[in-house]
Structure formats: C-alpha cells, structure tokens
N, C-alpha and C positions, 0 to 999 in steps of 0.2 A: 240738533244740527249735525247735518254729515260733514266728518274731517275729512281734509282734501283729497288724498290719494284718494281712497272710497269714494266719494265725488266723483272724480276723474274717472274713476275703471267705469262707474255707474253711468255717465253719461258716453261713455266709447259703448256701454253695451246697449247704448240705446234709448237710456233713463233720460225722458222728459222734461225741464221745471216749467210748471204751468202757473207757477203764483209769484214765488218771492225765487231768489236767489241770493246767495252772501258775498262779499268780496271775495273770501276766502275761495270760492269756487273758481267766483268767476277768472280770478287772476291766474287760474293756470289755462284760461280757454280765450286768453287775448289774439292769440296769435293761429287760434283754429278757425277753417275756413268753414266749419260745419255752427260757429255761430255769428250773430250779425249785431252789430251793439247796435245801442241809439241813442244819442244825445237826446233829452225833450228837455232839457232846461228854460226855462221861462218866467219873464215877470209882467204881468199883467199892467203893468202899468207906465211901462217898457218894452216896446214891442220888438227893437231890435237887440234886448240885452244877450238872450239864450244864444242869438250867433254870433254874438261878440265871444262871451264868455268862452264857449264851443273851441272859436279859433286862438284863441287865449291857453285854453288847455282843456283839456279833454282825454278818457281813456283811451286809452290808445286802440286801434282801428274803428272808434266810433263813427259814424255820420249823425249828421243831425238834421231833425224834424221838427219845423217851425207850427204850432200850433195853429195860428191863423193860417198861416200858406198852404201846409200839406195836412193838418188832422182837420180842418172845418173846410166845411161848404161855403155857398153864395149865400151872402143873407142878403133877405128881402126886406128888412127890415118888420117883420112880424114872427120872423121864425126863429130869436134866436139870435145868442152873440155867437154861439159857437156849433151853427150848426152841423149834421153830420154832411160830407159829402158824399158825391153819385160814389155808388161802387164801384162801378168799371174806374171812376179817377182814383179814386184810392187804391183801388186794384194797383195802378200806374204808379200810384209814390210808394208803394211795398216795392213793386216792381225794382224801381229806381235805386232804391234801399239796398237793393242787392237781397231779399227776401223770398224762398221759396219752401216749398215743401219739404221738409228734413230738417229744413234749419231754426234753430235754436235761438231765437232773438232774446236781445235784455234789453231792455229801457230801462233809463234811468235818469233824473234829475236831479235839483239843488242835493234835495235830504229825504224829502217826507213824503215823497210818489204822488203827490195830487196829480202833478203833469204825464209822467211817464205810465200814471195807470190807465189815463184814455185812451195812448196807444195800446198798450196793454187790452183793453176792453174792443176796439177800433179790429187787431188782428183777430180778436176770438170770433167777432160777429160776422167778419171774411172766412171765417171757416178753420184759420191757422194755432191752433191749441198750444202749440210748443211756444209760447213767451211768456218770460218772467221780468217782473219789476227788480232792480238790484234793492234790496235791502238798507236803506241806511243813505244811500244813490252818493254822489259826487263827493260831498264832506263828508261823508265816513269815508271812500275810497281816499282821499288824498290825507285824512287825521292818521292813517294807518301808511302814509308814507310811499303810497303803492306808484309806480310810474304814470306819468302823464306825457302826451304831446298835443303839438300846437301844426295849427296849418288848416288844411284841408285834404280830407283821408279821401281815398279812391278804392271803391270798392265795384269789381262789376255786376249791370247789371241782372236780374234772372227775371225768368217768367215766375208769376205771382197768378195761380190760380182761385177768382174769388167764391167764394161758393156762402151768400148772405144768408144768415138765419133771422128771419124776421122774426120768429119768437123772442127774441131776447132787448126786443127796444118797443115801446109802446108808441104813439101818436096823440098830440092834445085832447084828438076825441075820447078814446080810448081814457084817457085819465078823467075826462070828465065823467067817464061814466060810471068809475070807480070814486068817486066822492060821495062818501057817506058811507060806503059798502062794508058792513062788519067782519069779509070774508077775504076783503085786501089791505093792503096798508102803504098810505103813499110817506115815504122816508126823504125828508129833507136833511141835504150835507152842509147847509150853510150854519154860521157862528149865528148861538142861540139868539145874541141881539137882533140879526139880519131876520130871522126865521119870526123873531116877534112882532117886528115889525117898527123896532127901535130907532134903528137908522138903516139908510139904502144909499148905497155910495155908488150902484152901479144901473139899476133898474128905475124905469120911472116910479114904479107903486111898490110902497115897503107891504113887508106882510106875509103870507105863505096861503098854498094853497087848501081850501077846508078840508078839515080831516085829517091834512098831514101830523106827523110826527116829527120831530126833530132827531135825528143821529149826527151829530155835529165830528165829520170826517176825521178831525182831530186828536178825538179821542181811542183812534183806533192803531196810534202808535205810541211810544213811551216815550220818554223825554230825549232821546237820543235820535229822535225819528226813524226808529226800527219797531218793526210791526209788533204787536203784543202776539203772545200765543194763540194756538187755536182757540187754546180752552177760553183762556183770556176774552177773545173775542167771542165766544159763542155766551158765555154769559154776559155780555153787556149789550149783546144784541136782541138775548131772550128779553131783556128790559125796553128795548125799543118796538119789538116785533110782537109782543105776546106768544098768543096762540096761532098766529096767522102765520099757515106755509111760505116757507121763503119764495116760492115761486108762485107766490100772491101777492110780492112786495115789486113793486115800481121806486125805484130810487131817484131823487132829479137833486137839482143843485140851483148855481144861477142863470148855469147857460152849458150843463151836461159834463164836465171837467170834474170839478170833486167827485159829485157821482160816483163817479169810476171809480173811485179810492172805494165808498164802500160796497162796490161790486166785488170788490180785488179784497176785501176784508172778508165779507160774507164768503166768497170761494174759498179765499185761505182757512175759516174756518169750519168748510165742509159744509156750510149752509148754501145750495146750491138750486140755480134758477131763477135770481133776481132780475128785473127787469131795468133798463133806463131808460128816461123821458127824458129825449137828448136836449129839446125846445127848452125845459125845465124852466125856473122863473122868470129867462129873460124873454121867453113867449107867451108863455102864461099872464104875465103883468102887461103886452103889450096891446091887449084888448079887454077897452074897459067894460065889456057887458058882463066877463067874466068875473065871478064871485072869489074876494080875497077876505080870509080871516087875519087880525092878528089876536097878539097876546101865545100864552102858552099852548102848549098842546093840550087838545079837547079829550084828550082818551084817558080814562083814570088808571092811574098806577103806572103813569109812560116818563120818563124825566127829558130835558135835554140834556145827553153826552157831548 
C-alpha cells in the first residue's frame, strides 16, 4: 500500500488508480477538482435506499449514481434486470457526473464494491481507465472517523467523450456459443446455493448456465470487505479458471452487477481481458428454450469460492 504523501506527489505527477483506492489516499484528494467521487450505494430490495442514505451523509464532494436510473438500460423484459444502456445515454450521466478525460473517478459503496464496481466496469468499456473502487467503500470510510456531509453536492457539468469497446462485453448469442467449449469458461458471481440451483429469489428459473463455474464474488474480499491481495487473488482464481486464458473467461451474475466485482478482482490481480455478459441469468433464464443445469459445477478439480 502507498503511504499518503507518496500518494499524493504520485497522483500530482500524473499516477493513475485504475483498480482499488484506500481511504487513506483518497482523503487528501476530497477537495481536488481533478477527481470526481461517486456515491453507488444500494439495496436491491430497496430501491430508494442509496439516495436516501447519499443525502443522509456521504463523502464529501460526492454525487450519486442510482443503479436502476443512471447505470441500467430499458428492459424489455427479456434482457435483463439490469441491463446495460445506449452509450451516447450513458455518455450523458458521465457527463452530468461532472466526468471527463483527466479525471480521476472513485466509486464507492456500502463496503464490499459489488455496486460501485459496475460503475467501475461501465466507465472502462466508455473508454475512461482512470477509475478506482474506494477499498473498504463507506464503513471503512466513516469506522476510521474520516468527514462526511449531507445534502446535495454540485458539481459542474463536462463533456464525457464515449469511445465503446465492444470487446469487453459478450451477447447471449455469443455465450451460447461458448457452452461446452474446453478453451473458455463462463464464471458465475452468484452465492453457490443460487448457482446450484437451491433457491432463486430473484429470477424465474433456479440453476446456472451449462458449463459454468461458480466464483462466488464474495470470496474475493476479507472479512472487512477490503480486497484480498493480487497474489491472494490470482490463486483462487487459478482454482476457478484452470488453464483457460483470462480473456477466454466471460463472467455474468444475475443481471451483470456482481459480475463486475470479479472483473474488478481479476484486474486487480493482473489477470486481464475478462469479459461480461451484462443479460447474465436474469436473461438467460427468461427463455425457456434455453438449456439450464443445476447441481455443482461440471468441471473436475473447479470448487465454489
């Protein structure tokens, strides 16, 4: 970990973070205009909680970004609880964000970045490198006593240049074509019960899609919900992943949100090139011609994490 001064000189000369960030950094770059926080706090089962909370308190010069409003699309009802939207609109809520080229974003949520890594994943596929997840997100920030305010922050707008890389997100088809395939691996984020097909609390059809594996997101931070090490993480993923190049893994979730945790894990540990299948199982399950396994994963020597 870099101690703060060294931080601080490091990002005046221009120094990046493109994965995690600490409180400790962040807290001396609240008040610089060259970075743009973001609230993504959220409870799924709650959908006004994250801007209650937000205006309740929050790091100071944050704005907040509502999952449903500004990180998902229209659903059709076949695509997805959370699907991605058009890019020129997303373009628009960067924009709004007060986001452009040079700047240095942090997201952050409750603790354990499920939320704030979508954003995270959302600005990399716009083209924008420079965002980091805060480490640890809101309760580690205020357990360490750090300042909060309440209200609503004003930040002005900027031009937000998109520039989409289609390589880094796949399409239903696309994954169906990778089922069975010895030379990819489709990586499920959801809690091993979900993944087996034990209970479904949120999709019509329990179960996963054939061939997947399970990496259950969770496992990819410690009990304090700060990230495990590189190393940490590169060996728990060689147990998910085998032999198969990272950028032959497709990652999904229930509806493209965890996901992103182990996009934001595999980057952080240098394993780089995964892909996300944003529809993940809440499109996947919502046509029933399409083939659902349950039980464990079918790959020998694979566990769920």
């Amino acid at each position: 970990m870099v101690g703060g001064d060294l931080a601080s000189q490091m990002v005046s000369y221009g120094m990046a973070f493109t994965t995690l960030i600490s409180t400790a950094v962040l807290a001396l770059h609240v008040d610089d205009p060259a970075f743009a926080i973001i609230d993504c706090r959220t409870k799924l089962d709650d959908v006004g909680w994250g801007e209650r909370a937000h205006a309740a308190a929050h790091i100071p010069g944050a704005l907040y970004a509502d999952l449903n409003r500004d990180l998902s699309g229209p659903k059709s009802g076949t695509n997805g609880r959370h699907p991605l939207p058009d890019p020129l609109a997303l373009a628009q809520t960067f924009s709004r964000l007060g986001i452009t080229s040079g700047v240095q974003v942090v997201a952050y949520d409750q603790d354990n970045a499920m939320f704030a890594s979508r954003l995270w994943w959302m600005l990399r596929w716009l083209g924008h490198d420079t965002v980091a997840v805060l480490d640890g997100g809101f309760a580690k920030w205020t357990a360490e006593g750090r300042p909060t305010a309440s209200g609503r922050e004003r930040r002005a707008a900027r031009e937000f240049h998109a520039s989409a890389r289609a390589d880094m997100s796949v399409g239903v088809t696309a994954v169906a074509s990778h089922v069975g395939a010895a030379d990819w691996r489709l990586v499920d984020a959801r809690a091993p019960e979900r993944f087996r097909g034990e209970i479904e609390p949120l999709d019509r059809t329990p179960g996963h899609i054939p061939g997947a594996t399970n990496h259950f997101f969770q496992g990819n931070v410690c009990d304090d919900a700060t990230f495990r090490s590189p190393e940490e993480l590169r060996a728990r993923w060689k147990e998910s992943l085998g032999d198969v190049a990272p950028d032959r893994v497709v990652c999904y979730c229930g509806s493209g949100v965890t996901a992103c945790h182990n996009l934001l894990a595999l980057e952080h540990a240098g394993m780089k090139g995964a892909k996300l299948y944003a529809g993940s199982w809440s499109e996947w399950s919502s046509d029933p011609s399409r083939p659902v396994e349950r039980g464990e994963s079918p790959l020998p020597g694979l566990r769920s994490l």
